[in-house]
C-alpha positions as a printed Julia matrix, in Angstrom:
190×3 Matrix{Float64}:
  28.56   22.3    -9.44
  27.91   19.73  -11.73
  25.32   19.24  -14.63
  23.31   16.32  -13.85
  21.43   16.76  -16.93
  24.25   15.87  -19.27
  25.47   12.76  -16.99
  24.53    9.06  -18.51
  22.5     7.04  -16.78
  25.45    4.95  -16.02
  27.14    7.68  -14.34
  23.49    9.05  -12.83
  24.08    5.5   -11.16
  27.37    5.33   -9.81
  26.55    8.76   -8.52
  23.21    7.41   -6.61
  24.97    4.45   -5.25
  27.08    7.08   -3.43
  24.15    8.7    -2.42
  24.05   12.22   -4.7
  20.54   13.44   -4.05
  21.16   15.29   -6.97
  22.07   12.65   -9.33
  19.31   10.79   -7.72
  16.79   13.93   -7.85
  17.58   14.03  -11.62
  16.79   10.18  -11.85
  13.34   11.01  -10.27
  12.53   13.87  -12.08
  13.61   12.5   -15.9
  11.49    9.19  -15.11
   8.85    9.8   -12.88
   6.48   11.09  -15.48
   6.72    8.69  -18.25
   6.57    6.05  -15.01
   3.35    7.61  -14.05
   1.81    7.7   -17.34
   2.84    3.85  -18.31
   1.67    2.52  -14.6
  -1.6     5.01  -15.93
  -2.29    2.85  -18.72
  -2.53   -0.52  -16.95
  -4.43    0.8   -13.19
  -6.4     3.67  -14.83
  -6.18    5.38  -11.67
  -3.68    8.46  -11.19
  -2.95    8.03   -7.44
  -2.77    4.81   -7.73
   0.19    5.24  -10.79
   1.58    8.0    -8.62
   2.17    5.68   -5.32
   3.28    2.93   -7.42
   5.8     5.01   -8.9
   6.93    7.04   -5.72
   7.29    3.43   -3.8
   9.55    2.5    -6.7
  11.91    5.87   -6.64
  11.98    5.28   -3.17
  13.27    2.19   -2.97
  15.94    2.96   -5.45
  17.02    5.45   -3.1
  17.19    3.01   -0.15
  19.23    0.1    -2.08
  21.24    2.56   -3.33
  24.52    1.25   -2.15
  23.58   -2.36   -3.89
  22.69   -1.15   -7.06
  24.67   -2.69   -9.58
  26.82    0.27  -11.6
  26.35   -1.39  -14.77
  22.41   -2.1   -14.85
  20.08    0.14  -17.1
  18.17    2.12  -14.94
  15.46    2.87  -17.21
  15.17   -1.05  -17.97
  15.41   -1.41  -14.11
  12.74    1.38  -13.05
  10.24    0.05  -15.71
  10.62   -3.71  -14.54
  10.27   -2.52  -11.28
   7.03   -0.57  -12.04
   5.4    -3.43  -13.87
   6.29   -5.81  -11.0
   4.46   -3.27   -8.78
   1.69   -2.62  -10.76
   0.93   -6.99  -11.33
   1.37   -6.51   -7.27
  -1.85   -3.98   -7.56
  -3.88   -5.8   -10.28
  -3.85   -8.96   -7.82
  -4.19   -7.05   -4.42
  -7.57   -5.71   -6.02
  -8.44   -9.25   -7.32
  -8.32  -10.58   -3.96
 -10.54   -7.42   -2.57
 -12.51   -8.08   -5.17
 -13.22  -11.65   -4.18
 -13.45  -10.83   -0.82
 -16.35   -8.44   -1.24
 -18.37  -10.49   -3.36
 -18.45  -13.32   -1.15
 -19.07  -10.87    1.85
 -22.52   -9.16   -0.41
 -23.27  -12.93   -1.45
 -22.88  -13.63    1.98
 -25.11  -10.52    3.3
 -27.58  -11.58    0.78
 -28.78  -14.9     1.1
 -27.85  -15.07    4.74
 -31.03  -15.76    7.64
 -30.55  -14.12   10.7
 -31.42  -16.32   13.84
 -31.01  -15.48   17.03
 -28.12  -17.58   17.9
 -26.08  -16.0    14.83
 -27.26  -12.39   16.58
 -25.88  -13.59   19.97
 -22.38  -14.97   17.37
 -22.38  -11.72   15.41
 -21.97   -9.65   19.13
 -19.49  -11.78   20.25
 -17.54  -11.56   17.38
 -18.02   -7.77   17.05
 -16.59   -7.66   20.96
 -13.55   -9.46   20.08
 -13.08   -7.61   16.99
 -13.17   -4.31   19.73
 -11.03   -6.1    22.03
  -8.56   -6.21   19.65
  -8.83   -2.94   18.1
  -8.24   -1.82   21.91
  -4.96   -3.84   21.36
  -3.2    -2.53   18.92
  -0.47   -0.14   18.76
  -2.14    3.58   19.46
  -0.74    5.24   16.43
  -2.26    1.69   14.6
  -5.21    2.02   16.21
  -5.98    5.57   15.35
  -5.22    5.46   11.79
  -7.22    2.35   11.58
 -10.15    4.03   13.8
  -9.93    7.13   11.5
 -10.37    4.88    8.52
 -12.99    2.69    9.36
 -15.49    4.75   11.46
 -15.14    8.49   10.59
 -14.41    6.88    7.05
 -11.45    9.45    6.46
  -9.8     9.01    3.54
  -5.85    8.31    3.6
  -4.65   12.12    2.37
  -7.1    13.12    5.33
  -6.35   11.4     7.8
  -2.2    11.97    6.8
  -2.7    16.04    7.02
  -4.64   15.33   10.64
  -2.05   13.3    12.09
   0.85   14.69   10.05
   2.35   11.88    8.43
   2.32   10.93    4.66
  -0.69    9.4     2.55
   1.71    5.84    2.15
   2.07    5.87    6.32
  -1.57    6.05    6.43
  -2.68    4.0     4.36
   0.15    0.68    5.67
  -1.54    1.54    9.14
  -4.44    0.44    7.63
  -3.58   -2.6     6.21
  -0.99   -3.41    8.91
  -3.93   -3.28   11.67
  -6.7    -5.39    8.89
  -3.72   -8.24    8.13
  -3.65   -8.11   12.66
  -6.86   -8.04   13.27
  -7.74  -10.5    10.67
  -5.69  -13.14   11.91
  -6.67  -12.57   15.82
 -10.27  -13.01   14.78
  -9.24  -16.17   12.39
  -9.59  -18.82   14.8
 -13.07  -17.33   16.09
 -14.52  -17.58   12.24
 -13.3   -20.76   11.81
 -15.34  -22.29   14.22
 -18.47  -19.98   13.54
 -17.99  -19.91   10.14
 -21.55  -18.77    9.25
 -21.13  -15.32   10.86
């Protein structure tokens, strides 16, 4: 058998590209940690550093047979991170935005009751098309939103991983969001 630990990088690659799980469980488990603790630095947030990093291993593993068998893998794995982790900082910008204007909005907004009789319809499209998606989609997203599971729950319930939850959940918002689009548009004061 052979001793990963004394292969090069180099070779660590070559052997990946071939797909060795050994070679590549090697890979994981000489990086992962000093991944984890550098995405740590910029996020602040362990799970958060974790995913990033286990998204990143991951995907080496699938493009393993177009790696190239003369790249640095450490220089590649920490690009890759940072490139994630810029991915994160701006998702949560955008969040961020969104939920301001949605308290600003929930603030200084005067309920009439023609913007009641808006508000139902919307909320019965918004159901109609919760009905509509996928059923594995639709229970995640159900999970998530009214029994306010979090992802690790909801992944030991159904028995699939945190990551599977937690795209249901943004697959079914990015659907539902633009199926409800067109209705905002022209009641924008909903």
């Amino acid at each position: 058998m052979k001793n990963y630990k004394k292969t090069t990088d180099y070779e660590r690659v070559i052997l990946i590209k071939y797909g060795d799980e050994h070679a590549y469980a090697e890979v994981f488990e000489r990086y992962s940690r000093l991944l984890i603790t550098h995405a740590y630095r910029f996020l602040g947030n362990r799970d958060e550093a974790c995913d990033i990093v286990q998204d990143v291993m991951f995907s080496l593993w699938q493009k393993r047979e177009n790696l190239n068998h003369q790249m640095s893998l450490g220089g590649y794995l920490y690009t890759a991170v940072r490139n994630r982790i810029f991915d994160a900082m701006s998702h949560k910008k955008v969040i961020s935005k969104y939920a301001e204007s949605m308290v600003s909005y929930m603030e200084n907004a005067v309920v009439h009751s023609d913007d009641n009789l808006r508000e139902k319809e919307l909320m019965s499209l918004l159901k109609n098309e919760i009905d509509r998606l996928p059923e594995k989609m639709r229970e995640v997203f159900i999970l998530h939103r009214t029994e306010e599971l979090s992802y690790k729950d909801i992944a030991e319930r159904l028995g699939i991983s945190d990551k599977t939850a937690k795209q249901q959940v943004y697959n079914a918002v990015k659907i539902l969001k633009t199926k409800i689009e067109h209705y905002l548009i022209l009641f924008p004061f909903i």
